[in-house]
DRENDO-1510 file (C-alpha; in Angstrom, 1 decimal, always signed):
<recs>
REC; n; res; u; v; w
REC; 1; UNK; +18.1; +13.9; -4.5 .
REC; 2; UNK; +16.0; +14.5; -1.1 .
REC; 3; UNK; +12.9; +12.5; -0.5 .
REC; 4; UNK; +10.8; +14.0; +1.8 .
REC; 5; UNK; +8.3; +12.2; +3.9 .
REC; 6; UNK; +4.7; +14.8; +5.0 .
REC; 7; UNK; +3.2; +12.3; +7.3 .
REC; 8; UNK; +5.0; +9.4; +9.7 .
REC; 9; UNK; +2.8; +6.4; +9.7 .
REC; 10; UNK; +3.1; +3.1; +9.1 .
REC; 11; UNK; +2.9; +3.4; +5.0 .
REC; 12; UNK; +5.1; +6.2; +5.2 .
REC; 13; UNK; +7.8; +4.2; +7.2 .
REC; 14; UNK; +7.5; +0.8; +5.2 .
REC; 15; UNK; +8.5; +3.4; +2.4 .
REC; 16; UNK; +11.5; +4.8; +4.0 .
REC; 17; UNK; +12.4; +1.9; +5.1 .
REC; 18; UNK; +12.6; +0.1; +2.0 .
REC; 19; UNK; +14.0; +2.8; +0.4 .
REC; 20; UNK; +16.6; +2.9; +2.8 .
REC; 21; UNK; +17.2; -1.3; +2.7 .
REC; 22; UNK; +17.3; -1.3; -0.8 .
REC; 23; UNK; +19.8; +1.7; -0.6 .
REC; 24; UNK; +17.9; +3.6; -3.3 .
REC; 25; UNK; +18.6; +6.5; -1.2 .
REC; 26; UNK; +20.8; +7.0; +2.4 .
REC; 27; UNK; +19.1; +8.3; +5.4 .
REC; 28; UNK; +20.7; +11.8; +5.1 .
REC; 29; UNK; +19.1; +12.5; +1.7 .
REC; 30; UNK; +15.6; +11.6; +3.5 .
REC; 31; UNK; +13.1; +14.0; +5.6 .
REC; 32; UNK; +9.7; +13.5; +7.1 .
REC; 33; UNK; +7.3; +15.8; +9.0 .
REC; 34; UNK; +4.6; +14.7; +11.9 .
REC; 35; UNK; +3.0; +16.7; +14.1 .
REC; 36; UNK; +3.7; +13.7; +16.7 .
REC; 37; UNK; +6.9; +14.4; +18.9 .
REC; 38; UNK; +7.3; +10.7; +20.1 .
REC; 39; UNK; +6.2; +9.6; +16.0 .
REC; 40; UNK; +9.4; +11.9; +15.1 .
REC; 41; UNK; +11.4; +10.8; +17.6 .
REC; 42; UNK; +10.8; +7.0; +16.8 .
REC; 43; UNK; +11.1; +7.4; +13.3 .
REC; 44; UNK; +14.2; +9.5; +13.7 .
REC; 45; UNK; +16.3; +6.8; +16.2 .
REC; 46; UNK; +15.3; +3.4; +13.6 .
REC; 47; UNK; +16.4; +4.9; +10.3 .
REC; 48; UNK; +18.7; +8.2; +11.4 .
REC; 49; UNK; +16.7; +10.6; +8.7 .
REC; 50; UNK; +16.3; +14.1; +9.7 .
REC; 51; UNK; +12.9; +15.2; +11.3 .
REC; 52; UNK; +10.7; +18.4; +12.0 .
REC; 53; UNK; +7.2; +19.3; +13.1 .
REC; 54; UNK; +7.5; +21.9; +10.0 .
REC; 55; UNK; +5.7; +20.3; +7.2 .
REC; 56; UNK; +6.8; +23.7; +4.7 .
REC; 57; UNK; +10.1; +22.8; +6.0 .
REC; 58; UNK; +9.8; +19.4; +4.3 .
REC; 59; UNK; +8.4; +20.3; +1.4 .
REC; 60; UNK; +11.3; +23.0; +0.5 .
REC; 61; UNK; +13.6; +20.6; +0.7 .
REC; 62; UNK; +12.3; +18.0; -1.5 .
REC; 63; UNK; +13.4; +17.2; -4.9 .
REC; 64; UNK; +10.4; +13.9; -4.5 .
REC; 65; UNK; +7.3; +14.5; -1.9 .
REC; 66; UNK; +5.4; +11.8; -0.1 .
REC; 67; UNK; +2.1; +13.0; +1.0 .
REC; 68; UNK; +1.5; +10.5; +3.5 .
REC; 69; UNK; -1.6; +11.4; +5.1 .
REC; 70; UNK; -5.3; +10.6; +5.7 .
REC; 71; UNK; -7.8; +11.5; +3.7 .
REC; 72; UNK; -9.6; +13.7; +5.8 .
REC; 73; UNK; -6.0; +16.1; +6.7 .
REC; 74; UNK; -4.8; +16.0; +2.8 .
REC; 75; UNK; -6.4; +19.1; +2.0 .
REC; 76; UNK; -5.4; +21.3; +5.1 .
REC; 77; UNK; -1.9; +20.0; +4.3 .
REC; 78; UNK; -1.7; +21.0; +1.0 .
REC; 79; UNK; -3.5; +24.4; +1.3 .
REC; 80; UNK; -0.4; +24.8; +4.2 .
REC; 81; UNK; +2.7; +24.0; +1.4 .
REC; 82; UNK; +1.3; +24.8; -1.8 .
REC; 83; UNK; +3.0; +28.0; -1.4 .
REC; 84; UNK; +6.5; +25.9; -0.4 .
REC; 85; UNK; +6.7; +23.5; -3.2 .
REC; 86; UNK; +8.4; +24.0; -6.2 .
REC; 87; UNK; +7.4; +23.7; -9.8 .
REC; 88; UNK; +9.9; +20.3; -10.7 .
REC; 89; UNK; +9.1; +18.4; -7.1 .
REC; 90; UNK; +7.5; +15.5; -8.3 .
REC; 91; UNK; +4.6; +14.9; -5.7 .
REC; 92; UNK; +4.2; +11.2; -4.8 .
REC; 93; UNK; +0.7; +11.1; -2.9 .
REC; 94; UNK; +0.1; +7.9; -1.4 .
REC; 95; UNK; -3.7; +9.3; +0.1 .
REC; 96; UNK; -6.5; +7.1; -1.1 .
REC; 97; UNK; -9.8; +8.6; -3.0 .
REC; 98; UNK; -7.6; +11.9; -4.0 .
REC; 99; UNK; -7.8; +12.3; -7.7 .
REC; 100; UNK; -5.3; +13.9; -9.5 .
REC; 101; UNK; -7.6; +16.3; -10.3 .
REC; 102; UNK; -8.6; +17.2; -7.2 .
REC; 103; UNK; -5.1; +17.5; -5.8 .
REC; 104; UNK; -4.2; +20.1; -8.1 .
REC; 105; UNK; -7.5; +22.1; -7.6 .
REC; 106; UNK; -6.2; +22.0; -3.9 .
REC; 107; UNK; -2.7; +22.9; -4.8 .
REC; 108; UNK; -4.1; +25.3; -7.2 .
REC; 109; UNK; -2.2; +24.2; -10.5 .
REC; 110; UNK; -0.8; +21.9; -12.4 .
REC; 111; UNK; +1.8; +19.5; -10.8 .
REC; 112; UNK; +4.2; +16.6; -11.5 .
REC; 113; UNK; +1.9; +14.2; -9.4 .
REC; 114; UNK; +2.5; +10.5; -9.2 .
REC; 115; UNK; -0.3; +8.9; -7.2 .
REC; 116; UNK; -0.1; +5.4; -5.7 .
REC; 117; UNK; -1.7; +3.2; -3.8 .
REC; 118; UNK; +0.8; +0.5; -1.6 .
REC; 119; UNK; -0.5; -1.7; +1.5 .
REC; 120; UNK; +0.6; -2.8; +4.3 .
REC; 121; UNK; +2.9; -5.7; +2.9 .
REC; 122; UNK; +5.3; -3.2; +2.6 .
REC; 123; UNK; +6.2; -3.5; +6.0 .
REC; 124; UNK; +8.2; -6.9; +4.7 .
REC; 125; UNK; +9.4; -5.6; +1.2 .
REC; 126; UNK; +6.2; -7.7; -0.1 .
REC; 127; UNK; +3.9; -4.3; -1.1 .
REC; 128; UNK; +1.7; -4.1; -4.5 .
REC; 129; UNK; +1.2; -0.6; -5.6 .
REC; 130; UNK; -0.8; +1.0; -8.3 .
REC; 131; UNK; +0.5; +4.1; -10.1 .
REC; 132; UNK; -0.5; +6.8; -12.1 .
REC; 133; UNK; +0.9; +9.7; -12.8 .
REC; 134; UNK; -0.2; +13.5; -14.1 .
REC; 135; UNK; +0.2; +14.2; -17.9 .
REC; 136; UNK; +3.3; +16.6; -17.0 .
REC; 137; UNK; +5.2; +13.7; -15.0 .
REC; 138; UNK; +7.9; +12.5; -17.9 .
REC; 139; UNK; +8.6; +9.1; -18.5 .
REC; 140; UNK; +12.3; +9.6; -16.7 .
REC; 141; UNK; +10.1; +11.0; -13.6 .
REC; 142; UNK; +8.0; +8.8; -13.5 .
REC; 143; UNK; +11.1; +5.9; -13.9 .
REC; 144; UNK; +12.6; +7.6; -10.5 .
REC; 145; UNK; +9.2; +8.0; -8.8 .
REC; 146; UNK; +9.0; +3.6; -9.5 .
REC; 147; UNK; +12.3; +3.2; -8.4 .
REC; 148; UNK; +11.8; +4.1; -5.2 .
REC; 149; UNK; +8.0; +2.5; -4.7 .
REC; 150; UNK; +9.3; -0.5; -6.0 .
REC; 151; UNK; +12.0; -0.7; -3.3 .
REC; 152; UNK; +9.4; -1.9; -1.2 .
REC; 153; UNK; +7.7; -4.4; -3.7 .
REC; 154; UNK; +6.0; -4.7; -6.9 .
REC; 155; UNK; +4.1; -1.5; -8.8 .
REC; 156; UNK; +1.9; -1.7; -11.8 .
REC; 157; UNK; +1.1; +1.5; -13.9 .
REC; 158; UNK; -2.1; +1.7; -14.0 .
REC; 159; UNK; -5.2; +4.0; -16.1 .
REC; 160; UNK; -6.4; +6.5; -13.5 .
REC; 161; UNK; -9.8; +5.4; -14.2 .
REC; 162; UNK; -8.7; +1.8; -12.0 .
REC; 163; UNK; -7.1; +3.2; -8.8 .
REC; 164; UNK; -10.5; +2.8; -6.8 .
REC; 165; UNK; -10.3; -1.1; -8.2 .
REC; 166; UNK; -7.0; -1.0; -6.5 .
REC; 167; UNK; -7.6; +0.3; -3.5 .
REC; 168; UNK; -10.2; -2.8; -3.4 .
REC; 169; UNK; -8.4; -5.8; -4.6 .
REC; 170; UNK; -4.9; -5.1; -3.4 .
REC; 171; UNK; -4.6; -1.5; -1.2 .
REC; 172; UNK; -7.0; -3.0; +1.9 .
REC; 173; UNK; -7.2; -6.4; +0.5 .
REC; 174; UNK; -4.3; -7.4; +3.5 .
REC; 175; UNK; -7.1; -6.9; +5.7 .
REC; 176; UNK; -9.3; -10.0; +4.1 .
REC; 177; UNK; -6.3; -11.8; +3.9 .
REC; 178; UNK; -5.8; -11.4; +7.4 .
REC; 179; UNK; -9.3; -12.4; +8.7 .
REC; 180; UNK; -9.1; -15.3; +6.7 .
REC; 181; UNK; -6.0; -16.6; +8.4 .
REC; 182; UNK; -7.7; -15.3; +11.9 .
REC; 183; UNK; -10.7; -17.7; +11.2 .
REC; 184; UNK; -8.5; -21.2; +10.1 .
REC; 185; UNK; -6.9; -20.3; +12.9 .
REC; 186; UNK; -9.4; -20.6; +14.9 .
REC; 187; UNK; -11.2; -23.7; +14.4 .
REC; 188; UNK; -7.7; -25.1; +14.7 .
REC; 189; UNK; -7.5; -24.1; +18.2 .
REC; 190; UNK; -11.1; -25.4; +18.3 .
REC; 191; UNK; -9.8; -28.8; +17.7 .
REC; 192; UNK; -6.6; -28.8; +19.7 .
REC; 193; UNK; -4.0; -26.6; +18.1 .
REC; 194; UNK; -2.0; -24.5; +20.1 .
REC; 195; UNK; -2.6; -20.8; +18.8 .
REC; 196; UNK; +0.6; -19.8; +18.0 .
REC; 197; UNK; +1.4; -23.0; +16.0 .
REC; 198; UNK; -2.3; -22.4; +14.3 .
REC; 199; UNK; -1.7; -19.1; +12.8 .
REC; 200; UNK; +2.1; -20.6; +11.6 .
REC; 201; UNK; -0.1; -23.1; +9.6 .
REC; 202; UNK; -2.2; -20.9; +8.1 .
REC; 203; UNK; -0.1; -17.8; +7.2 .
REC; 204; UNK; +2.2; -20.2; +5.5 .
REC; 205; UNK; -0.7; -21.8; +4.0 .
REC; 206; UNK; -1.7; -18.5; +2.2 .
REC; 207; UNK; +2.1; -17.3; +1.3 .
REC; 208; UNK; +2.7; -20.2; -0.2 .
REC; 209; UNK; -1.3; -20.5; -2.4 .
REC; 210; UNK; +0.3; -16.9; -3.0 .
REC; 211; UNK; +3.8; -17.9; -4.6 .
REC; 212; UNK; +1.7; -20.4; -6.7 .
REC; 213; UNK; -0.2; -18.2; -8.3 .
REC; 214; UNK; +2.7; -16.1; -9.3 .
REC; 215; UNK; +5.4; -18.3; -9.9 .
REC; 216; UNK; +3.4; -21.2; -12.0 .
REC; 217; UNK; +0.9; -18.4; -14.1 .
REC; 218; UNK; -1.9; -21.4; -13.2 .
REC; 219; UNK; -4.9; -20.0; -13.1 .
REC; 220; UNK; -6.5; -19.8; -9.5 .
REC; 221; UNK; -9.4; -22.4; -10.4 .
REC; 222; UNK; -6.6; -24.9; -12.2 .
REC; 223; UNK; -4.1; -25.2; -8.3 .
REC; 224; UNK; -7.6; -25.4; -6.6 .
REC; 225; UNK; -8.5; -28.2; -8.7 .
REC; 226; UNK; -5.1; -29.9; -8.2 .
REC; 227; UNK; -5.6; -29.7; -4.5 .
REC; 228; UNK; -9.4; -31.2; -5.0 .
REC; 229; UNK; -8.8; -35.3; -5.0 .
REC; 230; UNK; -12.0; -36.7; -6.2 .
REC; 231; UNK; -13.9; -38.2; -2.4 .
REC; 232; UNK; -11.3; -36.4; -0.8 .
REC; 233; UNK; -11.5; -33.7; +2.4 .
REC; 234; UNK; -10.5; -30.5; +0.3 .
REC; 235; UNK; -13.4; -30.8; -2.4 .
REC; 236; UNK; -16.2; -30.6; +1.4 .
REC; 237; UNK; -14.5; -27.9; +2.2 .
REC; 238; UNK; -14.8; -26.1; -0.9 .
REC; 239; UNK; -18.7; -27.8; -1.1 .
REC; 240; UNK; -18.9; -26.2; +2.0 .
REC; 241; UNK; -17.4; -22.2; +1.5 .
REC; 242; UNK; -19.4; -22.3; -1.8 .
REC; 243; UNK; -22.9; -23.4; +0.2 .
REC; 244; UNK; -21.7; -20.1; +2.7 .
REC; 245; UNK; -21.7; -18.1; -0.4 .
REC; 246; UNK; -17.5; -17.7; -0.1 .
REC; 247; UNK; -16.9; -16.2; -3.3 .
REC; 248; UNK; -19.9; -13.9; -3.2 .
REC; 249; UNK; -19.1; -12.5; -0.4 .
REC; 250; UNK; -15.5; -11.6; -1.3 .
REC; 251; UNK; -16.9; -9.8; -4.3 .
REC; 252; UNK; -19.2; -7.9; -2.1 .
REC; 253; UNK; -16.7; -6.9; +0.1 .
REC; 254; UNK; -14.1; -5.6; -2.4 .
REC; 255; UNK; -17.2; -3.7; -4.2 .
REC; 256; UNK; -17.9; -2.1; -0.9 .
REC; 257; UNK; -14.4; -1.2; -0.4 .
REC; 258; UNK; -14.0; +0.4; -4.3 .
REC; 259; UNK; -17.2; +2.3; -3.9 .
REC; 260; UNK; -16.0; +3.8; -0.7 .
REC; 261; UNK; -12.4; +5.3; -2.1 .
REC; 262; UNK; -14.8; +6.4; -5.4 .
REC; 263; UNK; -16.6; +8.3; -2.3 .
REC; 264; UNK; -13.6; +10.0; -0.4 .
</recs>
């Protein structure tokens, strides 16, 4: 089976290289295409998979096909291989906003697409991805299309209707997470901690709030409560982010962020 990669970024090598970790697949049975010498070059000399500027190249060769572009190049992409890829490659398009639907009105018929949506936790083997996949993706397809998703963390099969919700509360979400640990951070430094030692505190303060969640099935509001010691300092903090409208604003951000992708 060859993978093929259309698109060298980060996603797409958090993908290869869990694939390649996991040893789903072996870097000969993998190919990727990027208009970027030194991208191709990089990519080329960390996980030893074959490389070319030729994106039709890549797509001929694949049995499964990443598109791993942005939004705004998926549609000169396609319209360049749609003429390369064959009927039974099963199209793996990890490109936010881009509807089934609209993928195959660029390709110009029907095809075995499964569309995801990772982040960037992928990068550690710790990724959430959404999938859905085309009516004429079988359940076997679809099985091999997971296999190698999950090879760089979880995936849920999702309704179509509920990738735009994904792209909100888990695709960009990393990005919340992050300038939350950014700002404990920083009052911690504000009262004396040394930086590096700050942002040690508070990552592992959120990976492990995270393993909580999952591991114990509590429900968020019951291990917030268990923290919360009645005239104690984490029930003024929490008077505090609720006075600052914490929760609100989280909602408003993850709104803004769904309607966007709806928008692409």
């Amino acid at each position: 089976m060859k993978i093929g990669f259309i698109g060298l970024g980060n996603m797409a090598t958090a993908i290869i290289g869990g694939i390649l970790r996991k040893e789903v697949a072996q870097a000969q049975d993998v190919i990727g295409s990027e208009p970027s010498q030194a991208a191709r070059e990089k990519i080329a000399k960390q996980y030893g998979i074959a490389v070319t500027p030729d994106n039709c190249e890549t797509a001929k060769k694949a049995d499964i096909l990443f598109l791993a572009v942005k939004p705004i190049f998926v549609g000169d992409v396609i319209r360049e291989i749609r003429d390369c890829v064959r009927e039974d490659t099963i199209i793996v398009s990890i490109v936010a906003g881009k509807s089934i639907s609209w993928l195959e009105n660029e390709f110009g018929r029907k095809c075995k697409i499964v569309r995801c949506m990772p982040n960037t936790p992928a990068l550690v083997l710790e990724g959430c991805t959404g999938v859905c996949a085309a009516e004429c993706v079988t359940a076997e397809e679809l099985d091999t299309a997971l296999s190698l998703i999950r090879s760089f963390g979880t995936a849920s099969v999702v309704p179509e209707r509920l990738m735009d919700v994904v792209v909100g509360v888990s695709g960009s979400s990393p990005a919340y997470v992050f300038l939350f640990i950014e700002a404990m951070a920083d009052e911690a430094v504000a009262e004396g901690m040394p930086r590096a030692q700050a942002y040690e505190f508070a990552a592992q303060a959120v990976l492990g709030s995270a393993k909580l969640v999952l591991e114990t099935g509590k429900h968020p509001g019951e291990l917030k409560d268990m923290v919360c010691s009645p005239g104690g300092t984490t029930i003024q903090a929490v008077k505090v982010l609720e006075e600052k409208g914490f929760r609100a604003a989280v909602m408003d951000a993850v709104e803004a962020c769904i309607e966007k992708s709806r928008n692409l």
